[in-house]
C-alpha positions in Angstrom: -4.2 -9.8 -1.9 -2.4 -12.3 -3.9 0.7 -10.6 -5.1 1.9 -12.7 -7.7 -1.9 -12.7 -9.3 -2.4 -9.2 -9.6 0.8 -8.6 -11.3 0.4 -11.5 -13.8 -2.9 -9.9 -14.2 -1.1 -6.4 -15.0 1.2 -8.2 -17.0 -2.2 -9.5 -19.4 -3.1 -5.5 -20.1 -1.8 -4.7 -23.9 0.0 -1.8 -23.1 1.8 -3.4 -20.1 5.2 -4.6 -22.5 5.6 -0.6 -23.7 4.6 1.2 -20.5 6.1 -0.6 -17.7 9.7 -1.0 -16.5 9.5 -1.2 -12.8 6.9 -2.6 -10.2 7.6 -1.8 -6.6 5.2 -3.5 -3.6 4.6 -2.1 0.0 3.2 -5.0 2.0 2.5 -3.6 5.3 2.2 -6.3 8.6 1.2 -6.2 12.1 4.2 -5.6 14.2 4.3 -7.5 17.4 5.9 -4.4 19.7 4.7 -1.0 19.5 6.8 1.8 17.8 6.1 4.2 20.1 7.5 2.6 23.3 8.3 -1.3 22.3 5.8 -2.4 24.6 4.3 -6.2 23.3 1.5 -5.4 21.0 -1.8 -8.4 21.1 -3.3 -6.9 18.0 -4.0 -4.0 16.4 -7.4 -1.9 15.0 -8.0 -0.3 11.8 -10.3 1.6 10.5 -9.4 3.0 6.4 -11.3 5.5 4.7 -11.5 3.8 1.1 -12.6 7.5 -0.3 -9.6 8.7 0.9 -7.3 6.3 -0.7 -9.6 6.7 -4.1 -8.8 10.4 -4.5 -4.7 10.0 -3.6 -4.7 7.2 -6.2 -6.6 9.0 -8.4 -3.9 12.2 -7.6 -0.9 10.0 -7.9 -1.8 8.3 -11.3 -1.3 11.8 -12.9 2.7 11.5 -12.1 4.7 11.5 -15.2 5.5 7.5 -16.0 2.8 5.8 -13.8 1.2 3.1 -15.0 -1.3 2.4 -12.4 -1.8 2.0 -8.7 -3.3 -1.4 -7.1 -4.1 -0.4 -2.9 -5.8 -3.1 -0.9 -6.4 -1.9 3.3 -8.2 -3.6 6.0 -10.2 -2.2 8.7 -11.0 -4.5 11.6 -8.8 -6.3 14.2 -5.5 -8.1 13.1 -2.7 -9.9 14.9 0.9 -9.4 14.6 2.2 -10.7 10.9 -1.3 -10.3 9.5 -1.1 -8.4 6.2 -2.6 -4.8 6.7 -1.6 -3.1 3.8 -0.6 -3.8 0.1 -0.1 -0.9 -2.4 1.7 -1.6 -5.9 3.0 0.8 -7.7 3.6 0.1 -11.8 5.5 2.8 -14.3 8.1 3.5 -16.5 11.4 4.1 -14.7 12.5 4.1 -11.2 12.5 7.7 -10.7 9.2 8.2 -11.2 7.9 5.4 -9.3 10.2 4.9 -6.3 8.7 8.8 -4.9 5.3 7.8 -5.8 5.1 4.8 -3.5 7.1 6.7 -0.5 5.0 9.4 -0.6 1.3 7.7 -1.7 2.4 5.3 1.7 3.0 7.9 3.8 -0.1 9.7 2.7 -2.2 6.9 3.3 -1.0 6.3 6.5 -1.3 9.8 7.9 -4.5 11.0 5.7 -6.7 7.8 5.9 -5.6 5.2 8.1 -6.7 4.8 11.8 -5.1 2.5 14.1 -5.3 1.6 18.1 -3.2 -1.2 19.2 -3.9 -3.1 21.5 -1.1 -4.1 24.0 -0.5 -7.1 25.3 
């Protein structure tokens, strides 16, 4: 995902000026050592369940001030510092949006994200 493009193209919408007074990004990478032990980690698999993420965007739109929800997740095999997970979160004041991406990350990552690294 280019970043920088999909919020110039948020910032395009009409309503964008008179809904929106916060965007907050989660850009989630490969790490290069595992946090369950801090063993060297060669790469890492994924496998996303897209349905998944539909329905807790869908959930998470209904908050009081969101504007919308962008969430881009690869499955397949990445190496340390490849981009695994982008979610942007746009609304009206910080809190109502600063939950909504802690929570909608965390959901994602436990509800529809599978992962197997692969040490090194």
């Amino acid at each position: 995902m280019d970043i920088s493009a999909t919020i110039a193209n948020l910032k395009k919408r009409h309503d964008f000026n008179d809904k929106v007074g916060m965007i907050l990004i989660h850009n989630g990478t490969v790490r290069s050592w595992s946090r369950h032990d801090g063993r060297q980690v060669a790469a890492l698999e994924t496998t996303i369940d897209h349905g998944k993420i539909a329905r807790l965007r869908q959930e998470y739109l209904e908050r009081p001030g969101i504007y919308e929800i962008i969430v881009e997740a690869s499955s397949g095999r990445f190496s340390p510092g490849d981009d695994l997970l982008f979610i942007i979160v746009a609304g009206d004041i910080r809190e109502n949006i600063k939950p909504v991406l802690a929570e909608l990350l965390d959901r994602i990552k436990a509800e529809a994200v599978t992962k197997k690294e692969i040490l090194a």
